[in-house]
C-alpha positions in Angstrom: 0.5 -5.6 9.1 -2.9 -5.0 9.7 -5.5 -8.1 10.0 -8.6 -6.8 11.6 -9.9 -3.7 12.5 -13.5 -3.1 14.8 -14.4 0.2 15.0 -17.4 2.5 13.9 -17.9 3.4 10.3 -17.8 7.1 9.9 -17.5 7.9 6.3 -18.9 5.9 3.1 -17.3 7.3 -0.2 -18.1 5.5 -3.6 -15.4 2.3 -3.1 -13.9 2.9 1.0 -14.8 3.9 3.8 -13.5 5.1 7.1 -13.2 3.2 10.3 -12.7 4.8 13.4 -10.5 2.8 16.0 -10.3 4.6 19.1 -9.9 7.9 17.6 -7.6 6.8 14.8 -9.8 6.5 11.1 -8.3 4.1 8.8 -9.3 4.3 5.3 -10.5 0.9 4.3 -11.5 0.0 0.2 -14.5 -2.5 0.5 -16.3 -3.9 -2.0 -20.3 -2.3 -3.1 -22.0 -5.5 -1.5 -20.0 -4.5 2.0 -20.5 -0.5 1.8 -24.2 -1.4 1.2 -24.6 -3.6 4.7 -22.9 -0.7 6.4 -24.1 2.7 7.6 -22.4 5.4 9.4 -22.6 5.4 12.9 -22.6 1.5 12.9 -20.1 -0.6 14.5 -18.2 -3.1 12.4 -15.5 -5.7 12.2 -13.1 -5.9 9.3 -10.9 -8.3 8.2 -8.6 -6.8 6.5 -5.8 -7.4 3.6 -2.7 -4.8 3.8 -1.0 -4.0 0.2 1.9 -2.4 0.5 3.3 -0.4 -2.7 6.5 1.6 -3.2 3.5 4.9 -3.1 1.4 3.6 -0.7 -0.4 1.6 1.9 -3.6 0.7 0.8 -6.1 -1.6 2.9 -8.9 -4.1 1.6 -11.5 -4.4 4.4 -13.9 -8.0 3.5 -17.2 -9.0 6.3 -15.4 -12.4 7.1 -12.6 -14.8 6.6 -13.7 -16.3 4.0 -14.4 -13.5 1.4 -10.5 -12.3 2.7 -9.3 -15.9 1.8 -10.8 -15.4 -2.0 -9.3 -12.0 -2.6 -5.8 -13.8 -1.5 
């Protein structure tokens, strides 16, 4: 499971984004209040909330503990 990613934001589509760690760009869904702190090019720190379907892996990236907590 995924917890926390830090990496730089390269991609800001209408609800995700995309994280590269170290070469390896994870797709994260983020809330409109997060995407608009972020820029591309920025570095970042994520914590993050893996859902795991039958059809897919999807990850929930939130600025701090706390907002991860309430989506829990």
């Amino acid at each position: 499971m995924i917890g926390m990613l830090t990496g730089t934001i390269t991609i800001i589509n209408s609800s995700s984004m995309v994280v590269d760690v170290h070469g390896v760009g994870y797709l994260v869904r983020v809330t409109s209040r997060l995407m608009s702190q972020l820029k591309p090019g920025t570095k970042a720190t994520l914590f993050i909330h893996t859902h795991v379907q039958d059809d897919a892996i999807d990850l929930y990236g939130f600025s701090d503990e706390e907002e991860l907590a309430l989506f829990k």
